[in-house]
C-alpha positions in Angstrom: -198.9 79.6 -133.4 -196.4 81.3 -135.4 -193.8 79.5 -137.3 -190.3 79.6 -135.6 -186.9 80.6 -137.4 -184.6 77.6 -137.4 -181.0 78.8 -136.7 -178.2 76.5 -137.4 -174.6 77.1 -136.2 -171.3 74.6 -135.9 -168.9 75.3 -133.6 -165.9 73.5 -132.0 -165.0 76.1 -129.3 -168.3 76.9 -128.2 -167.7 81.1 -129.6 -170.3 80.5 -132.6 -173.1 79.1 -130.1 -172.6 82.1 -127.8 -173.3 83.8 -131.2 -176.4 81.9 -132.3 -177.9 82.5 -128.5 -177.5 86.5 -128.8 -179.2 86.4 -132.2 -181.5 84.1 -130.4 -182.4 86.7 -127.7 -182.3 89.7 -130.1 -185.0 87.9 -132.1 -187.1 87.3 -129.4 -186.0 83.9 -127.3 -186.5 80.4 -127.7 -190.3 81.1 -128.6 -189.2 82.6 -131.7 -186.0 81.0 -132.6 -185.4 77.1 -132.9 -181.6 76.8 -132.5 -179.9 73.8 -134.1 -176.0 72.1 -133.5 -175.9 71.1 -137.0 -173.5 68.6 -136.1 -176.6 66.8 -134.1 -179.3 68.8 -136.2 -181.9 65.6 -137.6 -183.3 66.0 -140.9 -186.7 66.7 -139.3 -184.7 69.9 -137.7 -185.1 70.8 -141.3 -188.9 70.9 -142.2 -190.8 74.0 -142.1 -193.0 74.3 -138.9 -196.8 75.1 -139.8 -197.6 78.8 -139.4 
């Protein structure tokens, strides 16, 4: 399993997510992307995933 990108965004009126889920797709989905609220982002949200 490949590692994933993490991709953390903030946002208070939601335009920044919608941002963060475009680059999401472009990069290839949820398989390939890890997206992260960092206002709820966990440090473990943090650590590399194995490769």
């Amino acid at each position: 399993m490949a590692a994933k990108i993490g991709l953390f965004f903030g946002t208070t009126t939601g335009k920044t997510e919608a941002a963060a889920d475009m680059i999401c797709e472009a990069f290839g989905g949820k398989e390939q992307v890890a997206l992260h609220d960092i206002a709820r982002a966990k440090p473990e949200d943090f650590a590399p995933t194995p490769a």
